[in-house]
N, C-alpha and C positions, 0 to 999 in steps of 0.2 A: 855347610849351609843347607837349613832345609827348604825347597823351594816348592810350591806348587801350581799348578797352570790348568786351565781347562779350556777345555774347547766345543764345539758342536753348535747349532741353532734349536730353538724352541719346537721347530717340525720339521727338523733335519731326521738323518735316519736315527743320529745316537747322540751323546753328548761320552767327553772323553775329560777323565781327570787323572792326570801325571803329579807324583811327588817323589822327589830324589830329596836324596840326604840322610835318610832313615839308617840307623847302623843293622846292620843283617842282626838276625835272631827275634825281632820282635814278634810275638805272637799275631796274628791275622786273621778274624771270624769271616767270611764272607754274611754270615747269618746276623750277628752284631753289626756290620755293615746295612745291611740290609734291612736292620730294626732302623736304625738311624733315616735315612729313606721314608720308610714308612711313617716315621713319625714326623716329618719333616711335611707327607702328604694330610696329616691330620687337619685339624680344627672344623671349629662353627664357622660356616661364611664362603668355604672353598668354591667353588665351581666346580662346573663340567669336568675339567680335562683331569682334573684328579679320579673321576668315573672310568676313565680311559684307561689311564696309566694307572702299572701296577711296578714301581722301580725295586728291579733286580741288578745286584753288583754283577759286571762279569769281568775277573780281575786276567786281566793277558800276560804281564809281565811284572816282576820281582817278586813275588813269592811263591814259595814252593813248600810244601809239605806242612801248610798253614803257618810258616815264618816268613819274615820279609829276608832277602839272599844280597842285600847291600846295594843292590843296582835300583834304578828308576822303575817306579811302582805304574802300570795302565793300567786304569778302568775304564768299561764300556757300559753304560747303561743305555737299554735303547728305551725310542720312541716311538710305542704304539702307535699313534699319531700318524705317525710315518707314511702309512698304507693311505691316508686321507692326501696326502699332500706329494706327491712321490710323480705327479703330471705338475703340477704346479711348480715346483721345487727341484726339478730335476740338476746334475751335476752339466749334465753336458747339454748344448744346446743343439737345438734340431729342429728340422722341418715342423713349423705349426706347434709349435711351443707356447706361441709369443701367443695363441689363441686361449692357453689354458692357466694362465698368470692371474695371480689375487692381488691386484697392487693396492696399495694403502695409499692413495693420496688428499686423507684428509686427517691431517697429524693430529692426537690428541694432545690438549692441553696439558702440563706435566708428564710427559711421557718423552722419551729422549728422537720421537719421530723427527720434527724438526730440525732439532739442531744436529742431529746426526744426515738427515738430508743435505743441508744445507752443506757441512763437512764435506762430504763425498760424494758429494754435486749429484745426488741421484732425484728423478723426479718422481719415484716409487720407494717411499717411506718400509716397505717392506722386509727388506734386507736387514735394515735397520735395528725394527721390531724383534726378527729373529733371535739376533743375538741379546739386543739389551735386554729382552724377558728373562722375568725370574725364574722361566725354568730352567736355565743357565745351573742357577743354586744347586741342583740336586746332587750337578757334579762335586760342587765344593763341599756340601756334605760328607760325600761318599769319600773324599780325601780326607776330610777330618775327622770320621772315622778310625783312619788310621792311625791318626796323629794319637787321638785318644788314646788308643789300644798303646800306643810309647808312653804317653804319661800315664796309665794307668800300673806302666810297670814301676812308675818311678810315688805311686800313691796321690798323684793326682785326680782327681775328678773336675769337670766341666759337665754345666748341667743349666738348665735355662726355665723361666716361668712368666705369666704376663701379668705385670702390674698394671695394666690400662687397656681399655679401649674405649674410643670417643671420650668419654666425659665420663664412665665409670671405672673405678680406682680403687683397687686395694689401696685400703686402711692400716695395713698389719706389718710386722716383719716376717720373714720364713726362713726357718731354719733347714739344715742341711738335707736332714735325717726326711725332710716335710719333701725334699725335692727329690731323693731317690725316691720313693714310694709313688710319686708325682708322675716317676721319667718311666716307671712299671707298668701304669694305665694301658689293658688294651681299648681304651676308650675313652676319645681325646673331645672334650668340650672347645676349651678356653686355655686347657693349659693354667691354669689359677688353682692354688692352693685354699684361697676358703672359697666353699659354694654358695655360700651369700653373693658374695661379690661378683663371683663367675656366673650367676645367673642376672648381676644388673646388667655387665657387658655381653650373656647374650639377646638383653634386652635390646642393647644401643645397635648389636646386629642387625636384629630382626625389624630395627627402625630403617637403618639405611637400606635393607632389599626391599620393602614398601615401597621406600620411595624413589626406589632406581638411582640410590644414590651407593658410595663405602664409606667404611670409616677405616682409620687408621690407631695408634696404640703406644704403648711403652712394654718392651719386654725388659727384660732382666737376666743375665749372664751370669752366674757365679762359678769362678773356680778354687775347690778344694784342696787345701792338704799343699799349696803352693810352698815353698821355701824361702827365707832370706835372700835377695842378691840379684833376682835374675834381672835384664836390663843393667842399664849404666843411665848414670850422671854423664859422664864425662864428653859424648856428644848429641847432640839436638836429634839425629837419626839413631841412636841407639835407644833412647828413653822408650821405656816398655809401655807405658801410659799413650803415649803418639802411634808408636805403633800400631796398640792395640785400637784406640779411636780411626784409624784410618782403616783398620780393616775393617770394624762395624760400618761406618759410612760408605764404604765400597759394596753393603749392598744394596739390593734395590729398594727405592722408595725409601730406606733410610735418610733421614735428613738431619739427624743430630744423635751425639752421644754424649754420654754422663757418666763417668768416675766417681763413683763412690758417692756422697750425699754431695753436689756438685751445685746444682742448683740452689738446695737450701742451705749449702756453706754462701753460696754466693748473697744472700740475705741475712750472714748471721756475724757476729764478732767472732772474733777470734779466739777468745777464749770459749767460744762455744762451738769450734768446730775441731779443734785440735785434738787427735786422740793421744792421753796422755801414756805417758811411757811405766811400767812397771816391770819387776822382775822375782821370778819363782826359785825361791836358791834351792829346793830340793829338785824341781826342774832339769833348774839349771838351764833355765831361760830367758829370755826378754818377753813382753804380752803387751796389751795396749787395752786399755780402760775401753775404748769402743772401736768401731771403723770406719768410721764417717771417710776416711781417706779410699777406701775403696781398695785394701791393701798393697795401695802403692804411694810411697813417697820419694819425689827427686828421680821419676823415671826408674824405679827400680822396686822389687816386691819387698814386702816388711814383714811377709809371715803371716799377714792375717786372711783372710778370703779374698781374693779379686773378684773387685764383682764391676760391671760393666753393663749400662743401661742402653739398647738404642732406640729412638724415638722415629716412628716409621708413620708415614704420612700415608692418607687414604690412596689406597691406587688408582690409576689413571683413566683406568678402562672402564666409561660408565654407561650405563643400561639408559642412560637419560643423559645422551651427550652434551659436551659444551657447546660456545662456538666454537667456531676455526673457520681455515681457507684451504678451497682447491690447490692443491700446491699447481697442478699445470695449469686452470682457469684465472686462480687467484680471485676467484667471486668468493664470497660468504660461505659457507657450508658447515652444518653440525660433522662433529670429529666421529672418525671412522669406531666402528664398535665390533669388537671381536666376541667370545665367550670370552667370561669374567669372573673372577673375584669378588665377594661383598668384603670380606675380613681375612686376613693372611697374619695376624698378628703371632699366632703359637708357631706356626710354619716358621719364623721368621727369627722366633727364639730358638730353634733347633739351627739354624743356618749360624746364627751367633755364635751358638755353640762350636761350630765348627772351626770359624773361623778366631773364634780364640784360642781352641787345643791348638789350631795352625800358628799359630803369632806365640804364642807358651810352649811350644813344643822345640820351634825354631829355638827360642831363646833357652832352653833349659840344653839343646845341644850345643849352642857357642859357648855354653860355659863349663858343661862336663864331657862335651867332645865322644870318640868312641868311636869305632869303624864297626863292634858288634856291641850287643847289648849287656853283656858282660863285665865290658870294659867301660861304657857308658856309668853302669848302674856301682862297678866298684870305684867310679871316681865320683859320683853322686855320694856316697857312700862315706867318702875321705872328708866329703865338703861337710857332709853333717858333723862328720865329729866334730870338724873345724869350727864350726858354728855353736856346737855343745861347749867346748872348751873357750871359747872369745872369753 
């Protein structure tokens, strides 16, 4: 089972991301890593704290000689940050501490300050903040990284783009060949494959920092070169479709996801959303008339692209707060305002990314198994034939 975890706060010293399950022998770029990272800090819209930080992998444990060695993978990315908040933030408590504390108590609106206060009874939204902030992500990046680098042995790709921000909307489809070239850019707008389009959304940007307001988006997930089979029918927690929407939704300010043409299947007959079944007898394959399914059907891949939409709502943190309440007064008060974000949408497609090679990579091991890569990729290997020959 491949499993992942991370750990750290927003301006703790580091953030920390462990993944076991990995069969030893997979190759391991720290520099690949680290593009991943990088691109993860891009876009039109960012703030401050990406001026700060400069995310570097520092991997501690499971690999050695740029292969993973079968045991549980550590990474350490630190937090520049750190050195600002390090009186503030300290581990141990001591004399005249309590003088030097940044407490938040005035929760923003859509922001998990509240209802995480109210949880764990604290009257300082602070703690809170730490952890649910998106710069959590960078860690599950840096793990999906690796996941990549497993599926890339097995001809997998995961790769992401932005169909939306605010009210401006690619028009178009985008082919594969459109997204590697896309994921090359040392020079990140929007993340959007045509630049008509990428220059309406950084229209809608540059609307919401005027007015101290964000906007929020649709990005787009696709993974390549996927095979027949992975997931099961067979139980309600196995379905690779559930899966996969739970882990897009798990991150932040995500508030919904979409499989495949989802939405406009949900408006159409059925004879106009089905993609029809064909077959290449010199092949010697199965193929499907289009993908409107988002290639999966019945919890399980059908061989065509998985592609995977999440819809990420404007973030919380705004230059022109809401209301809110004192949480210790309980009078009226405008919501606490940090440095901020205007647009986080392409950042957000790269987190996707991650967290699908993680949920594809899990699933491509429970079904061809493997303690090294070896063994992995010659039972991957057996599966194809199996599939060639059906």
């Amino acid at each position: 089972m491949l499993r992942f975890e991370t750990a750290g706060e927003s301006h703790g010293e580091c953030l920390v991301a462990t993944l076991s399950g990995l069969p030893a022998g997979v190759p391991v770029s720290v520099q690949a890593i680290d593009r991943e990272l990088w691109r993860r800090q891009q876009g039109y819209g960012r703030g401050g704290r990406m001026k700060i930080e400069s995310d570097c992998a520092h991997i501690v444990s499971g690999v050695r000689h740029s292969k993973t060695i079968g045991s549980p993978i550590a990474i350490l990315i630190k937090n520049k940050d750190w050195e600002n908040w390090t009186e503030a933030l300290p581990v141990e408590g001591a004399e005249g501490v309590e003088d030097k504390r940044k407490p938040v108590r005035r929760p923003r609106p859509g922001h998990a300050d509240l209802a995480g206060a109210i949880k764990y009874n604290l009257q300082d939204a602070r703690y809170i903040l730490e952890r649910a902030s998106a710069r959590e992500t960078a860690a599950r990046v840096a793990a999906g990284a690796v996941a990549k680098a497993f599926l890339g042995e097995l001809g997998i790709g995961v790769l992401s783009h932005v169909i939306q921000v605010g009210a401006a909307r690619l028009s178009r489809s985008v082919g594969w060949q459109e997204l590697v070239e896309l994921s090359r850019r040392n020079e990140v707008l929007l993340n959007c494959a045509d630049a008509q389009a990428e220059q309406q959304m950084k229209a809608a940007v540059d609307h919401a920092y005027r007015t101290g307001d964000t906007v929020g988006g649709v990005f787009e997930v696709v993974a390549h070169g996927v095979p027949p089979g992975l997931g099961s029918h067979a139980t309600w927690d196995s379905r690779l479709d559930g899966r996969l929407a739970q882990a897009i939704v798990s991150m932040q300010a995500v508030k919904g996801v979409e499989v495949g043409c989802a939405v406009e299947g949900a408006q159409s007959y059925g004879s106009q959303v089905q993609d029809t079944i064909h077959y290449d007898r010199k092949d010697r394959r199965f193929f499907r008339g289009a993908n409107r399914a988002g290639g999966l059907e019945g919890g399980m891949t059908n061989g065509q692209d998985v592609v995977v939409r999440g819809f990420l709502k404007p973030i919380s943190t705004l230059r022109r707060p809401l209301e809110s309440v004192d949480l210790v007064t309980r009078e009226p008060a405008l919501a606490a305002y940090e440095r901020s974000d205007v647009a986080v949408v392409p950042a957000a497609g790269v987190i996707g990314e991650a967290m699908v090679a993680l949920v594809l990579a899990s699933a491509a091991l429970e079904k061809f198994g493997g303690d090294s890569l070896e063994e992995t990729k010659r039972n991957y290997s057996g599966y194809l034939e199996q599939v060639k020959n059906f």
